[in-house]
Residue, then its C-alpha position, 0 to 999 in steps of 0.5 A: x598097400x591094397x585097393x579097392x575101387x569104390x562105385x556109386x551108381x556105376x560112376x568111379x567116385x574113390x578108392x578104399x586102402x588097407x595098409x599092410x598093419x591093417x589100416x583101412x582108409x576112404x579117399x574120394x577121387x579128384x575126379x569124382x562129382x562132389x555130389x556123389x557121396x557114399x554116406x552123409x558121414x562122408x561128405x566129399x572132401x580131397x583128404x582121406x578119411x580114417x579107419x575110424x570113419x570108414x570102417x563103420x561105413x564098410x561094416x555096415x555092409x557086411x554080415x554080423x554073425x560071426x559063424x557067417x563070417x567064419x564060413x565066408x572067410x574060409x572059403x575066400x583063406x582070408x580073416x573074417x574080422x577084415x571087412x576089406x578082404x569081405x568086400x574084395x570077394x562079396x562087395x559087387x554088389x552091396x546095400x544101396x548103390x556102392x561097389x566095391x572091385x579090384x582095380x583089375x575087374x573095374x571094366x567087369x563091374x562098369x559094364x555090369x558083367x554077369x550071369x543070371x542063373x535060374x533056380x527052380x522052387x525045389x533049388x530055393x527050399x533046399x537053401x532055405x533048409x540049409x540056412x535054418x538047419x545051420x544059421x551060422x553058415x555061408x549065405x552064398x553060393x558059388x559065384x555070388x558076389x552080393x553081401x547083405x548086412x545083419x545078423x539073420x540069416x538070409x540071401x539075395x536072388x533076381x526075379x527076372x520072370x522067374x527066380x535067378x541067381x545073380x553072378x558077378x556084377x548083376x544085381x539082385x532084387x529081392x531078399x529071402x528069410x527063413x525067420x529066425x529058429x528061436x522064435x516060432x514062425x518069426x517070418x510070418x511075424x515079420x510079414x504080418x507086421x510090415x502089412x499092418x503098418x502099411x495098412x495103417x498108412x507107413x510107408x513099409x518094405x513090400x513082401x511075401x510069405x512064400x513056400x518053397x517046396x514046403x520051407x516057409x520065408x519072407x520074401x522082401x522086394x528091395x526098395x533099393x532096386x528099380x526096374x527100368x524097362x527091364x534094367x535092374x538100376x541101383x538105388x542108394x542108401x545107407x542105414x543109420x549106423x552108417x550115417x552116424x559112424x556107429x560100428x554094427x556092434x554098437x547098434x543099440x542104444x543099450x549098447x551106447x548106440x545111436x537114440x532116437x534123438x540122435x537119428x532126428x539130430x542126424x537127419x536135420x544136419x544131412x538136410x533131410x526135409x521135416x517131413x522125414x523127421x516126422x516119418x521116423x517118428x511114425x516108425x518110432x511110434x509104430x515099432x512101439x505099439x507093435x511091441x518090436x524090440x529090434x527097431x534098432x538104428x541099424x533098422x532105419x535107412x535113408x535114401x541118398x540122391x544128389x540134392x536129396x536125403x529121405x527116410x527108407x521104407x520101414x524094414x525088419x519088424x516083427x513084434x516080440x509080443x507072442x514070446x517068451x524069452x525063458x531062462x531054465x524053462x522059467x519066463x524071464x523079467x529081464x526080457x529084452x522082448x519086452x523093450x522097444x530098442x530106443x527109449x521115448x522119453x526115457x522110457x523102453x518098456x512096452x505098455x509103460x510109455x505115457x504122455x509125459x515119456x511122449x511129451x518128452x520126447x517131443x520137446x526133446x526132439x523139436x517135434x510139435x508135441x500136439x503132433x506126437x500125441x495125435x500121432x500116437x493116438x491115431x495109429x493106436x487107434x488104427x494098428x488094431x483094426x489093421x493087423x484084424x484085416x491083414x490076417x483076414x487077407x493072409x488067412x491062408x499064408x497063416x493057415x495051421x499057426x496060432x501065431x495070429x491069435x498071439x499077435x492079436x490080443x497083445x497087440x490090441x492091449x498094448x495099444x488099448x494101454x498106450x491110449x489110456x496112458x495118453x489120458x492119465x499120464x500114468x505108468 
């Protein structure tokens, strides 16, 4: 049998086993407060939970890609489908405020030992490089010790009056994205559309479009991070796979993952107050008149605090609309860019949703119809005018790409469409 020690907010609060068949099981301490859960989907008790509740909990923390996985597991000998022997080299310093450490390294983790080593602009470019020429390569240098979730490629550094990499324990404080290669200037989409929802009154991850010696990027201040006179303090979250006991593989609701009446149902049973219903809804809404197709559950978060469940800042969106997805050179129909990733009311195409898919989802989901309808309206009416003025303010980051004038148009007929939808009640 192997252990991990489990932290939260640098307090011991349980034990992660492996037997040697492989078995992975999550077990509180006695002595840990019973405040101190790590996901509403482990809620404090003495027993052990199963594989089949701790492992999509610990999956969630860890990167999807096989390739990443693939390079990981190389330089560490270990298999890359054991999410334990992932977090046994990379869980120091993971999503939220969870830890994962060898019982010989906990006085190491306790006292936050590490180093912070300064990285120059030329020394980000050339990671940034690296990861676009091969995204199924290793996300981390030598030394570090972070894991970051998801399938796009990325990496974690610490802005500490100038760019670090965080060594050991020390934790980082932004994350960086050179977009995905497929999809021309995709993090520039991506920070677009996060300021435009922000603009448009949602709550939004902050972010930057950088260029590091001439490699572009996506810069993501972590909401999960809090400076502290100059202590970096760990927030802890987890995302709606996690709280729902969903496998990452399972994410999307095509995939039989969680809907949007699932994540609703969640957030009332973890005790989060109505107004965090209504803010996923507002990302629900948002991501649909964006016409972002990945607004899947992996994609929402919850904050997790004694006494306390609230929605995340909105993360990860970027809208599909200046696409194409070809097959033989030929636009497809069956384009999965032209889906939002949960069904309102039993429907996912952009520009398809009426009133009844919306009213729908209301009564669905206990959420007063005339708010929905207001909402949607509201931010159809804003989101236009929004994204008009953040590419006003972003005139020189999007300086030289057309994907200004991509975003534009489409957007403001989706949401033209939507708005006439909500009168006639016709798809």
């Amino acid at each position: 049998m192997k252990e991990l020690l489990v932290l939260l907010h640098g307090e011991l609060v349980g034990v992660l086993q492996q037997s040697t068949q492989g078995n992975r099981t999550f077990q509180y301490s006695v002595d840990a407060d019973p405040v101190n859960e790590v996901s509403v989907a482990l809620p404090y008790r003495a027993d052990p939970y199963p594989k089949r509740k701790t492992d999509p909990f610990i999956e969630g923390l860890l990167p999807e890609g096989e390739g990443v996985r693939q390079a990981l597991a190389q330089a560490f000998d270990i298999s890359p489908a054991n999410p334990f022997a992932l977090l046994e080299h990379i869980g120091l310093e993971c999503a939220g405020a969870v830890q994962f450490v060898r019982p010989s390294e906990l006085d190491m983790a306790l006292a936050e030992t590490g180093d912070l080593i300064p990285c120059t602009e030329r020394d980000i470019g050339r990671r940034l490089r690296s990861l676009a020429s091969d995204p199924k390569g290793s996300w981390i240098v030598d030394k570090e010790r972070w894991s970051l979730a998801g399938a796009q490629s990325k990496f974690a550094l610490r802005w500490a009056d100038g760019w670090h990499e965080a060594i050991g324990a020390e934790p980082t404080t932004h994350i960086l994205k050179p977009g995905i290669n497929d999809f021309r200037d995709q993090a520039l989409n991506e920070h677009l559309s996060l300021k435009t929802l922000g603009k448009a009154g949602l709550p939004v991850a902050q972010s930057e479009y950088v260029e590091f010696d001439d490699s572009p990027a996506i810069v993501v201040e972590r909401y999960d991070r809090l400076i502290d006179n100059g202590r970096v303090i760990r927030i802890h979250q987890e995302d709606l796979c996690q709280a729902t006991s969903t496998l990452p593989r399972y994410k999307y609701e095509s995939a039989k993952g969680p809907s949007a009446l699932k994540i609703v149902r969640t957030l009332r049973e973890s005790g989060a107050p109505e107004t965090e219903v209504h803010r996923f809804a507002e990302g629900l809404i948002g991501n649909y008149l964006l016409g972002a197709p990945d607004a899947h559950a992996k994609n929402y978060s919850i904050i997790l605090a004694p006494g306390l469940v609230a929605l995340a800042p909105f993360y990860d969106i970027a809208s599909g609309l200046p696409y194409e997805y070809l097959e033989d050179g030929i636009p497809s129909k069956k384009d999965g860019l032209r889906k939002s990733a949960m069904a309102i009311g039993g429907e996912r195409r952009f520009g398809r949703v009426a009133r009844k898919h919306w009213t729908k989802f209301a009564a669905d989901s206990g959420i007063d119809e005339d708010w929905i309808v207001g909402t949607v309206r509201a931010l159809a009416l804003l989101i236009p005018d929004a994204l008009d003025e953040v590419l006003r303010e972003e005139a020189e980051a999007a300086s030289g790409s057309l994907l200004p004038e991509r975003l534009r148009g489409p957007i403001r007929n989706l949401c033209g469409s939507t708005l006439t939808l909500l009168d006639r009640n016709y798809p």
